[in-house]
N, C-alpha and C positions, 0 to 999 in steps of 0.2 A: 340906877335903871328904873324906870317905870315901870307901874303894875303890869300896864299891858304889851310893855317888848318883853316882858320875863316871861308873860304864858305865851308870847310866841316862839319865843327861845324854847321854850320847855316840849311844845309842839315838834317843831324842829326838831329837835334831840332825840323824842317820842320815836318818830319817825322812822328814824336815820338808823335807829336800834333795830326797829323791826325787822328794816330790809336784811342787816347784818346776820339777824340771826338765822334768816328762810335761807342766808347765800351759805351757810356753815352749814344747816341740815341740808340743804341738798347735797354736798358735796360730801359730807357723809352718809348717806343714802347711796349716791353713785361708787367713792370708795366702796362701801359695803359689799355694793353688787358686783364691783372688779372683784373685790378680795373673794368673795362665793365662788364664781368663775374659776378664777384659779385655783382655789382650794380643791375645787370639785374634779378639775380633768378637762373639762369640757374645754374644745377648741372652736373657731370660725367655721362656717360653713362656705367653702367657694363654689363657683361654677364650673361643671363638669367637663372634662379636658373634650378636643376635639380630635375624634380618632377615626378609622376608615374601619368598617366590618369586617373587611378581608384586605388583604397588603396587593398591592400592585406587580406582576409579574410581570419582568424587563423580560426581553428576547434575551434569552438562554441559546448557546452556542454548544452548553456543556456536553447534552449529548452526542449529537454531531461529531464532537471532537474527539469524545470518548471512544467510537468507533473504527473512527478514521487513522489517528495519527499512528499505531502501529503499522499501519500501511506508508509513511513517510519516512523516509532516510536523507541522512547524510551524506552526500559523495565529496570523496576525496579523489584528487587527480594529481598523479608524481610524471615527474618526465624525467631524461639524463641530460646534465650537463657534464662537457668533459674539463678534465682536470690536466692542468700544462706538467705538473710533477716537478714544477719548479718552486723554488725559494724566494720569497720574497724579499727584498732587501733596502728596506725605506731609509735606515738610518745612514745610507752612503748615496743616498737619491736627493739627502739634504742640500740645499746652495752653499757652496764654498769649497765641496771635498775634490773637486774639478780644479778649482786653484791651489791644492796644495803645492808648496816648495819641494824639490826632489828630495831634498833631502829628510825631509817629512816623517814621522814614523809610522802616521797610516795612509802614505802617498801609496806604500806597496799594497797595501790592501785595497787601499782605491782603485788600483789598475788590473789589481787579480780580480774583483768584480766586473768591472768595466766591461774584461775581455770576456769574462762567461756570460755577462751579460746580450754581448755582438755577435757572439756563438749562436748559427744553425741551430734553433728547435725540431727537436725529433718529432715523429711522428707522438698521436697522442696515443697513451700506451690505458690510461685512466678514466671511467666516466664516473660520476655518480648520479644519485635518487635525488632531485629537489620539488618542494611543493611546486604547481604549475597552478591549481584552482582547486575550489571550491564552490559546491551548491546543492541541489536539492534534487530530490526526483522521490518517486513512489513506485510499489509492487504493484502489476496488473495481473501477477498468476501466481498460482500457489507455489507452482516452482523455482522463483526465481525471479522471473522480467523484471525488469525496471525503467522506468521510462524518465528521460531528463533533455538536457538540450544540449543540443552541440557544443554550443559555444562554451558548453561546460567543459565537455571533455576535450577539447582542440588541445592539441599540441601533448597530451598524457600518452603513456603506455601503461603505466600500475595505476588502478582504480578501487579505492576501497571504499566500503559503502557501511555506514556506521548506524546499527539497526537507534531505535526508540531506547531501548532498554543499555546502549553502550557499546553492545556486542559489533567487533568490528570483523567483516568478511571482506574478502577480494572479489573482484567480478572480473569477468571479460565484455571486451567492447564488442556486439551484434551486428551494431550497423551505425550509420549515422547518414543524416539529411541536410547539408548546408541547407537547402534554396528553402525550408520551413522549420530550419536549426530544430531538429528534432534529433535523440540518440538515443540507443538500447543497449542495457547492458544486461548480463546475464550472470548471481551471486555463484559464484560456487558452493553449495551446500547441502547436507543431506537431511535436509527437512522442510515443514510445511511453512509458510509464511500467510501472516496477513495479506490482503491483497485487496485494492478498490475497484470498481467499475466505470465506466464510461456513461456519462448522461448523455441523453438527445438533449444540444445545445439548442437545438430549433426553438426548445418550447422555453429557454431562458430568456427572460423580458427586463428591459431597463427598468430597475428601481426594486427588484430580485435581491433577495439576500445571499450571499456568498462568504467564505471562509477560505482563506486563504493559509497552508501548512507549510513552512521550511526551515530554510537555517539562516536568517540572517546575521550575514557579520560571523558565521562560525558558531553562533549560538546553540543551535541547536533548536528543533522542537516549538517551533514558535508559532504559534497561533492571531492571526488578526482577521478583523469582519469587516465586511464595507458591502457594497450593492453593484450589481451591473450599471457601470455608469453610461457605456453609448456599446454599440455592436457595428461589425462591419467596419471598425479603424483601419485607416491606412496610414502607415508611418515612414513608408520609404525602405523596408526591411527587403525589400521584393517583390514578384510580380506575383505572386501567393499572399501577399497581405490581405487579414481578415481576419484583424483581433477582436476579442470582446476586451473593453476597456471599464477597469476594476478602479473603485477608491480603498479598498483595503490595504493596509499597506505594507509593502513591498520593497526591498533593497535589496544590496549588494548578495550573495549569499539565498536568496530565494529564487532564483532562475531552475527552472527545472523541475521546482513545486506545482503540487495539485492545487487547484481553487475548488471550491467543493459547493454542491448547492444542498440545501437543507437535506436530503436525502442521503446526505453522503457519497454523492455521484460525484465523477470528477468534469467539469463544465470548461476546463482549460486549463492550460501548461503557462507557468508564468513565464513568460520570455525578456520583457524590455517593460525600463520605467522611462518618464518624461521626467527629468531631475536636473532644471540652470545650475543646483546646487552639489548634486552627487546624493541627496539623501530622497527619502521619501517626501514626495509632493501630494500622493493621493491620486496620481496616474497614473497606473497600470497597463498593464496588456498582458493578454495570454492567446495562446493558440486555443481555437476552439476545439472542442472534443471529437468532433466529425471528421474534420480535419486530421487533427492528431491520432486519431484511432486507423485511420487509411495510413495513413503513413506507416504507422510503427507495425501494423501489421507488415507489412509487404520487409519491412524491415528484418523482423524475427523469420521471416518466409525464405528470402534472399539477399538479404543486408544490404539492401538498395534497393530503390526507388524507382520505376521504370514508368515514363509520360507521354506523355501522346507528343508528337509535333508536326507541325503544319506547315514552318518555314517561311513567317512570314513576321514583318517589321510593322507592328501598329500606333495608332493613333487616336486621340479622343476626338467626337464629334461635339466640337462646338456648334451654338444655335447660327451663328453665322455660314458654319461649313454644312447644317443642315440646308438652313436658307436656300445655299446655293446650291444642294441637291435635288431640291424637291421632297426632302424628309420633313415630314408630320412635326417628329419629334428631335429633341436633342439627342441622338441614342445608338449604341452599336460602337465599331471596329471601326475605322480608318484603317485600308490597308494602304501602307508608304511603300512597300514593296514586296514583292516574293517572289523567294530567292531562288534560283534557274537551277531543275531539278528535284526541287524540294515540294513534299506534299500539294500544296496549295497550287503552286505553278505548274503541274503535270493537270491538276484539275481542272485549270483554266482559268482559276482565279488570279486577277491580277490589282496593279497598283490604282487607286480610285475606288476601288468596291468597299462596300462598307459590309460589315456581317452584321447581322441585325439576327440571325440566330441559328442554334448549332441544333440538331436534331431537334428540331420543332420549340424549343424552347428558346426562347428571346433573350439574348444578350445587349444588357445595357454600357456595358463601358467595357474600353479594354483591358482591365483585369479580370470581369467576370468572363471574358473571351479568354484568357490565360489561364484562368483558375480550372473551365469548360473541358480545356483540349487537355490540360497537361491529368485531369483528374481521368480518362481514359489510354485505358491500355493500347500500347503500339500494338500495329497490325489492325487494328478496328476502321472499318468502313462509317466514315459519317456524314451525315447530308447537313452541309453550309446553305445557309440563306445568303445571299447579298445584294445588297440594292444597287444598282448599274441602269445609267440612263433612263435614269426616274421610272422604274420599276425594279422589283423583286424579280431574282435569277436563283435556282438550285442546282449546284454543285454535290457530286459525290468525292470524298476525298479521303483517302487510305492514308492515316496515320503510318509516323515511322517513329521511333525510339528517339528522343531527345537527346543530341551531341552532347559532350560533357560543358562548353557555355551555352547560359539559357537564352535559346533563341526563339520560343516560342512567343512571345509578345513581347519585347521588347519597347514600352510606348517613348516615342516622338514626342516634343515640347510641339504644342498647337500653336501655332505662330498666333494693278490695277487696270487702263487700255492706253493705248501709242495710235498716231496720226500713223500712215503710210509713209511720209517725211523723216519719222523717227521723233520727232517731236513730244515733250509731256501732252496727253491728255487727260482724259480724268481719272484715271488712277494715279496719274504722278510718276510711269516712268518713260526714260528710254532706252528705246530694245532694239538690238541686230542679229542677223541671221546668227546663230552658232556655225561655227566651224565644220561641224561634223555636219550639219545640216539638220541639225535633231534638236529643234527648241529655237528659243530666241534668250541671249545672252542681255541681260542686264548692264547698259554702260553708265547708267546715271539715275539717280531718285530724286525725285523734288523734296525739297525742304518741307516739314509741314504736312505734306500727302499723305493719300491713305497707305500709299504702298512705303513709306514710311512708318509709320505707325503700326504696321502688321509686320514690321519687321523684312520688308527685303532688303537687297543689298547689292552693290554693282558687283559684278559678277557670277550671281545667281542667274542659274539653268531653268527659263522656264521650257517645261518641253509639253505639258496640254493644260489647256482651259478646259474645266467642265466635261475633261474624260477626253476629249477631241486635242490631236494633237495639233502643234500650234507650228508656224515658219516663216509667217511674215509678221509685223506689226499689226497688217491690219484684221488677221484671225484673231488677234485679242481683241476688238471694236467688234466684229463681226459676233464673236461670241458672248460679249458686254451686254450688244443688242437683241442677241435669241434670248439671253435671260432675263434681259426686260419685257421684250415680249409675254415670256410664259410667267408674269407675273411672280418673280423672285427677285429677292432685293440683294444678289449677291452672286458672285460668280467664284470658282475653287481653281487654285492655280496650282499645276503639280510642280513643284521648286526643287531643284537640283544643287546643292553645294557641299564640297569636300564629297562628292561621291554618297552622300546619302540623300535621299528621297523624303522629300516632306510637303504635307497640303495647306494650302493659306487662303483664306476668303477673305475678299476684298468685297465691299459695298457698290454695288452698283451707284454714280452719282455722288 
């Protein structure tokens, strides 16, 4: 090797050491400082956790509940079924004991059954106690009341009411309401009770929080929350329909429970759920408090119900059937008929008037006309409004006591003109004299027409157009034309078929 690659080698080497020794001190330096560290205790410093100064408080139901639920109960309902007092005898009911051989050894016992089998049953001598239902209701007085639903107790005679605490009492039945399935019972007992009150449902507003208390499924004591979801439901229960409709939820077992509004007022009686499935969906319904409080009074008062009636067969005002009044609006009674003798018809009121309102206050459909009349006591004088030949008329009309079917409003399904020839014109039918000489009998509909589509039919009784009674074809042209004249696009036909009375507006053109 040469002088001078050896002092570059030696350089190199020089070098190579240095770096080696700085990369060993440091790293005993940094060791050093771990080993301090831990030796000493000391740990990392993190950054400080993220927390709220005060905790968030959900809607609490707790106390509400706490006050409420000893006012809630259990009802049970027994009925009697009877007992034959006979013997059951399956293992000779088996296939084959019918073919036995005579000579058989239980041919004879086949036949000694047989015969008592073919044997005259006595009268029944036996009945017993079987479950009937189950459901809910709550105290409205210290002494006892309790309030639940019909349909709970239908078809029971022993009724036992199973307090909060277990404790089981008997009651008696007070009274009952099919037409608003309300019932009252009364605990036998010599003591004071919980008891809840009645809210002004008026001032309960969709999107309202509510509480809903019973016994679902037999449970017992159950508690669920949900909100006013719509008011004024109609379900088809009756002509008193006007639930508030709840998402709290609600089954089998809770009918006849309180819903309760933060106050611990009772806002409705749960009556019916909307369930494809049979379970809870989250649609509700309850009788409103206003409602349920009239009732059950008069209830505890007389253990019935007593309504106004008027005696008359209604109908809703379609915009068509206003059209062809001359009504503003879409609104009021269709009366289809009323009935000879009854309230309305001693009055004067008859088939065609529309009631548009009952003691100065305005009725918009035929339920709140039904809810109106039947909500005042018989014997009460009341002044009907009704529109007749494109004006307002008032009637005085003296209530009488509601027959036991409800005939107070009853509504009707709300469902065109003839050449003198008898020929379609533009409504599409044709028409001849009736028989009786009262109307014009329907012999034919065109296909496609309007008097198709509104649903007539050959044999339909027209007996007036537009309040005006009708008898030849061409009163139905003639009155086509006055309603076009007075600028309506629709003429109202009173339709006759199976003996009921119904109104149908057909389009002028």
């Amino acid at each position: 090797m040469s002088e001078e690659q050896n002092v570059t080698s030696k350089k190199i080497t020089s070098k190579t050491r240095n770096r080696l020794v700085a990369a060993v001190a440091s790293a005993a330096i940094a060791g050093a400082v771990g080993f301090s560290a831990i030796s000493s205790g000391t740990v990392p410093v993190f950054a400080e956790p993220v927390k709220l100064d005060r905790p968030v408080q959900a809607p609490s139901f707790a106390d509400v509940v706490d006050v409420v639920t000893p006012a809630v109960v259990s009802v049970r309902i027994s009925g009697e079924a009877p007992e034959t007092g006979t013997v059951a005898t399956p293992f000779f009911d088996m296939p084959g004991f019918d073919n036995l051989p005579p000579n058989h050894p239980l041919r004879r016992f086949f036949d000694e059954f047989q015969r008592r089998d073919e044997q005259p049953r006595g009268p029944q001598q036996r009945r017993r106690t079987r479950p009937v239902a189950q459901g809910s209701g709550f105290f409205i007085s210290g002494d006892g009341y309790i309030v639940t639903n019909n349909h709970v107790v239908e078809g029971g005679n022993q009724y036992t009411v199973v307090l909060e605490d277990g404790t089981e009492l008997q009651a008696d039945l007070i009274g009952k309401d099919p037409r608003t399935d309300l019932a009252v019972l009364k605990v036998k007992a010599d003591r004071e009770f919980t008891y809840v009150t009645w809210a002004n449902d008026d001032a309960a507003r969709v999107g309202d929080w509510v509480v809903a208390v019973g016994n679902p499924f037999g449970l017992g004591g159950t508690v669920t929350a949900g909100i006013v979801s719509a008011r004024g439901r109609e379900i088809g229960a009756g002509n008193y329909d006007d639930f508030l409709q709840i998402d709290a939820a609600v089954n089998q077992g809770n009918s006849g429970g309180p819903t309760f509004n933060l106050a611990g007022e009772v806002v409705g009686v749960n009556t019916a759920i909307f369930s494809p499935s049979g379970g809870n969906v989250g649609i509700a319904f309850a009788i409103p408090a206003s409602l349920a409080k009239t009732v059950v009074e008069q209830l505890i008062e007389d253990g019935s119900v007593e309504r106004g009636y008027m005696g008359v067969s209604i109908q809703e005002v379609t915009p068509q059937i206003a059209e062809s009044l001359g009504l503003q609006d879409a609104r009021g009674a269709l009366i289809n008929s009323a009935n000879s003798g009854d309230p309305a018809a001693r009055a004067g009121i008859q088939a065609g008037d529309v009631v548009i309102a009952v003691n100065g206050k305005t009725i918009a459909t035929p339920r709140e006309l039904a809810r109106t009349v039947a909500a005042i006591q018989p014997g009460t004088e009341i002044d009907v409004t009704v529109w007749r030949n494109g004006k307002s008329q008032d009637f005085s009309v003296t209530l009488t006591e509601m027959p036991d079917t409800d005939q107070v409003a009853s509504a009707a399904p709300s469902a065109p003109s003839q050449d003198e020839g008898g020929q379609p014109a533009s409504f599409g039918l044709t028409v001849a004299p009736a028989d009786d000489g009262n109307g014009l009998v329907v012999t034919d509909v065109e296909p496609g027409s309007v008097a198709e589509e509104n649903g007539i039919q050959p044999g339909d009784v027209i007996r007036a157009i537009n309040s005006q009674p009708v008898t030849t074809a061409g009163d139905l042209k003639k009155a086509a034309d006055a309603a076009s004249s007075a600028g309506r696009g629709a003429v109202l036909l009173q339709v006759v078929r199976d003996d009921a009375n119904r109104f149908v507006a057909l389009p002028i053109g």
